[in-house]
C-alpha positions as CSV (number, residue, x, y, z in Angstrom):
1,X,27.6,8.6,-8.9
2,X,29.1,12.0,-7.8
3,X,27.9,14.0,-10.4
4,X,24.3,12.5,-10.3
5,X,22.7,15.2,-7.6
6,X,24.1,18.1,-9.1
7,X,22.8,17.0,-12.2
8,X,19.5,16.1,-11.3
9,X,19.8,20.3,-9.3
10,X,20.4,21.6,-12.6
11,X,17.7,19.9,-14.3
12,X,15.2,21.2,-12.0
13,X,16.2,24.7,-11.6
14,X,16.2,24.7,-15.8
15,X,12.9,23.7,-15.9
16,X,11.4,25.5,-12.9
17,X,13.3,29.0,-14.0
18,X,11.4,28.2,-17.3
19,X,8.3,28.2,-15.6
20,X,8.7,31.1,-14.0
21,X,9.8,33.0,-17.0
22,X,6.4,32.1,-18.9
23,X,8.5,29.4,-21.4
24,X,6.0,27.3,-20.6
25,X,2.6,29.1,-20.2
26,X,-0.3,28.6,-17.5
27,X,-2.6,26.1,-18.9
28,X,-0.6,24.5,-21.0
29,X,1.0,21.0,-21.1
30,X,4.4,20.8,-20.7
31,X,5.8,18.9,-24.1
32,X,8.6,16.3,-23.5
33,X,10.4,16.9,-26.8
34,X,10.8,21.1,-25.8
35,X,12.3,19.8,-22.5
36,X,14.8,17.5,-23.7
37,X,16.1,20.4,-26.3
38,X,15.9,22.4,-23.1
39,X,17.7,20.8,-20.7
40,X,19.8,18.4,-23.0
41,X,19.6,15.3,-21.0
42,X,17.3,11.9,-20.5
43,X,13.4,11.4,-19.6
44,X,13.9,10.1,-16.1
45,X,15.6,13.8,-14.3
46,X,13.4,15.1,-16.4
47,X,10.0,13.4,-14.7
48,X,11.9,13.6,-11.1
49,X,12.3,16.9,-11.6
50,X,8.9,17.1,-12.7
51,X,7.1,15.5,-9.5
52,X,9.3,17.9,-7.0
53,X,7.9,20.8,-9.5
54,X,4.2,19.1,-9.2
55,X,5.1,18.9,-5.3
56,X,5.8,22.5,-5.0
57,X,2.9,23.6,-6.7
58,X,4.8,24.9,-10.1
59,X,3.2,21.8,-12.3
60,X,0.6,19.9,-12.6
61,X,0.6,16.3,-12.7
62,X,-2.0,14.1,-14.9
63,X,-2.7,10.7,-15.1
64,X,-1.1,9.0,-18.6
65,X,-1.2,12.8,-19.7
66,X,2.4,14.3,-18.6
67,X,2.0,17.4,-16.9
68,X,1.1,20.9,-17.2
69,X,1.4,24.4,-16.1
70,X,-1.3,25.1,-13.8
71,X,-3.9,27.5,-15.9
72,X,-4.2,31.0,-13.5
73,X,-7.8,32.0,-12.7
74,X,-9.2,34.6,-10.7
75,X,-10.0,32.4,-7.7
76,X,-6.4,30.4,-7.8
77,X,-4.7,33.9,-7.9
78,X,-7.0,35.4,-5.6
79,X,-6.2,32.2,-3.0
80,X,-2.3,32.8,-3.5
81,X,-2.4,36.7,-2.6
82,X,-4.4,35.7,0.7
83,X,-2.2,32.5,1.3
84,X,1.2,35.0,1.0
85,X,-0.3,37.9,2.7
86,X,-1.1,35.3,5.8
87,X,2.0,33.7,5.9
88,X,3.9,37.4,5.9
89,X,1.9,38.4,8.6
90,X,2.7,35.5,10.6
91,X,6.3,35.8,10.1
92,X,6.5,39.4,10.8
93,X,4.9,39.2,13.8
94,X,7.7,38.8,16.2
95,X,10.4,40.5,14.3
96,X,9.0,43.9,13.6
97,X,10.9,45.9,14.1
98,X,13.8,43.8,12.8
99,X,15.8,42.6,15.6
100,X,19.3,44.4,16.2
101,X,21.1,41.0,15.5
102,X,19.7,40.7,12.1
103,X,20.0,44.2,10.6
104,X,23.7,43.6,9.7
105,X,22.8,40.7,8.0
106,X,20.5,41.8,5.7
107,X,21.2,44.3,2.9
108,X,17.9,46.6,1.9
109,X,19.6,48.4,-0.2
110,X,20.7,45.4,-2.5
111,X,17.3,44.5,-2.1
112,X,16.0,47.9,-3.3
113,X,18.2,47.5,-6.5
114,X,16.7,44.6,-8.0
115,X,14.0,44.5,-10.6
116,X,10.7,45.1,-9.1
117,X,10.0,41.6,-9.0
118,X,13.1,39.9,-7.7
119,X,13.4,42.5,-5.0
120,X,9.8,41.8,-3.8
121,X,10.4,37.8,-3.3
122,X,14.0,39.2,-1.8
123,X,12.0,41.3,0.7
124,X,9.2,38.5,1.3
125,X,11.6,35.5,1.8
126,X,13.8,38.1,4.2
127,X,10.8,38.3,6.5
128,X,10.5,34.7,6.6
129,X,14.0,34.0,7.5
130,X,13.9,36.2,10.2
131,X,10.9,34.9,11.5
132,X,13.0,31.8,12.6
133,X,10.5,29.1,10.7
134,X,11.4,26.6,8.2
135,X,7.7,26.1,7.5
136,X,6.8,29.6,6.8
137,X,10.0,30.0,4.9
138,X,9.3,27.2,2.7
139,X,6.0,28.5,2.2
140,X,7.4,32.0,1.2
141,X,9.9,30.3,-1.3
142,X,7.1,28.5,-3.4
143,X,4.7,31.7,-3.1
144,X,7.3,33.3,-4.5
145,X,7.9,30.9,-7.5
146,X,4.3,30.7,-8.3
147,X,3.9,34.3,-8.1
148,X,6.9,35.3,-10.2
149,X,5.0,35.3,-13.7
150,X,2.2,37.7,-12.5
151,X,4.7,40.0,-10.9
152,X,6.9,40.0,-14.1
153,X,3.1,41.1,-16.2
154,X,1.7,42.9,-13.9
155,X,3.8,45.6,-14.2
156,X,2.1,48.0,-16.9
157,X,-0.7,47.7,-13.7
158,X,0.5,49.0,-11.0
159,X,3.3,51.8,-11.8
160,X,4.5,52.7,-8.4
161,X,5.9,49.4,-7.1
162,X,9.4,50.6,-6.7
163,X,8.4,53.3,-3.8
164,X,5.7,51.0,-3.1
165,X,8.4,48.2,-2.3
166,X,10.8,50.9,-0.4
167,X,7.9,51.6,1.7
168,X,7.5,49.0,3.0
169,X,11.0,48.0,3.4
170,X,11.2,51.2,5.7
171,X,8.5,49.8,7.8
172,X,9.6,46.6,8.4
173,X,13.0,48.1,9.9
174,X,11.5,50.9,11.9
175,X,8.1,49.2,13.1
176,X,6.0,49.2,14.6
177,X,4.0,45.4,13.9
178,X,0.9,46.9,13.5
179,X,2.0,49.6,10.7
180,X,3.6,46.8,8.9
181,X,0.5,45.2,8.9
182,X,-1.6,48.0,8.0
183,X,0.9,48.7,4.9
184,X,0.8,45.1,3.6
185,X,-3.2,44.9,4.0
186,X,-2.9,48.1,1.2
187,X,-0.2,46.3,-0.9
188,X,-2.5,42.8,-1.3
189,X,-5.9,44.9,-1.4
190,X,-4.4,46.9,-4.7
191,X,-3.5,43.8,-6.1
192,X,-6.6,42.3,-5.6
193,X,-8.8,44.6,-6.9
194,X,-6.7,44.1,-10.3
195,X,-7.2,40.4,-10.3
196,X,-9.3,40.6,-12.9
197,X,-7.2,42.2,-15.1
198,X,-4.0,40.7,-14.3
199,X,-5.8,37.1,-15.4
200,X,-6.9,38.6,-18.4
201,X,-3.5,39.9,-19.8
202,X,-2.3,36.3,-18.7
203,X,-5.3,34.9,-20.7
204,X,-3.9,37.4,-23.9
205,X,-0.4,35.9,-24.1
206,X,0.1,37.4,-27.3
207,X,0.4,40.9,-25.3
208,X,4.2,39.7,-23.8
209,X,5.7,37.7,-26.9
C-alpha cells in the first residue's frame, strides 16, 4: 500500500509531461495502447490519472469515447492569454515591488537561464507565490501547463522573448505596480495579435516533427 501514491504521482506526471511536450497533439484522442507502452503499468492509474488531467484542464473527457487532447482554437487560446494575464495582474498587485522578505528567496537569475519557456512559467508561478494565494497559484500552475505547447512553437514568432522575459523580470523587482502592468498589457497584446498564426502552425503539426 506504500508504494501506491507515488505510483499513481508518477503515472500522472508521465502522461501530463507528454501532453505538454506535444506526444499527444491538440485534437486528438488519447489512445490507451500508446499509454500503457508509455507509462508501463495497468488501465485504472491510467484513467485516475486521466480525470485529475481532465480536471485541470490538460484532457478532455468523453462519454464511452476515452479522452482527448483539447483541439487549440483561436478563441480557446485567445481566452487563456486573458485568463493568465488577469490572474498575473491580480497577484502582482500587492507585491510589486517584491517585498524585501522575498527577494532572497527567489533566484531571477536561475530563472533568466532557463529555456524561454520554462523560465516564463518560473517567472509567472513566482508572482503567484508571492502574492500569498493558493487560488491564484493553482490557477497559474495549470495556465502554465496548458500554455507550455504554444510557448515551446511559438518561438520562430516572436524572436525577442529572452530580453523580453528579463524585462520584465526587472520590473517586477524594482516596481512600480502600475509599470508592471503597463509591461504585461504589451507582452499578452503581442501575443495576441499572433493568435492566428500560432493556431495555424499548431494546425500544421508536420512543421515540429
Amino acid at each position: 500500500m506504500v508504494g501506491k501514491p507515488l505510483a499513481y504521482e508518477k503515472v500522472y506526471e508521465t502522461i501530463k509531461d507528454a501532453i505538454k511536450a506535444g506526444v499527444f497533439w491538440p485534437g486528438e484522442r488519447i489512445d490507451n495502447a500508446r499509454l500503457k507502452a508509455l507509462v508501463g503499468t495497468s488501465h485504472i492509474p491510467i484513467r485516475e490519472a486521466l480525470r485529475r488531467l481532465s480536471a485541470e484542464g490538460l484532457v478532455e473527457a468523453h462519454r464511452r469515447e476515452g479522452f482527448s487532447v483539447p483541439y487549440i482554437s483561436e478563441q480557446s487560446l485567445r481566452g487563456q492569454y486573458d485568463w493568465l494575464h488577469a490572474s498575473i495582474l491580480f497577484a502582482a498587485r500587492n507585491v510589486t515591488p517584491v517585498p524585501a522578505d522575498l527577494v532572497g528567496q527567489i533566484d531571477f537569475e536561475a530563472i533568466k537561464k532557463l529555456p524561454i519557456e520554462e523560465a516564463t512559467a518560473r517567472f509567472f508561478l513566482a508572482i503567484a507565490i508571492a502574492s500569498g494565494n493558493c487560488g491564484v497559484e493553482a490557477t497559474v500552475r495549470t495556465s502554465n501547463d496548458c500554455l507550455h505547447l504554444v510557448r515551446t512553437l511559438k518561438e520562430s514568432l516572436i524572436l525577442d522573448r529572452g530580453p523580453e522575459l528579463v524585462d520584465l523580470i526587472t520590473t517586477w523587482q524594482t516596481g512600480p505596480f502600475s509599470a508592471l502592468e503597463t509591461a504585461l498589457t504589451k507582452y499578452f497584446s503581442r501575443r495576441m495579435e499572433r493568435v492566428p498564426q500560432i493556431v495555424g502552425l499548431i494546425q500544421r503539426r508536420t512543421t515540429f516533427l
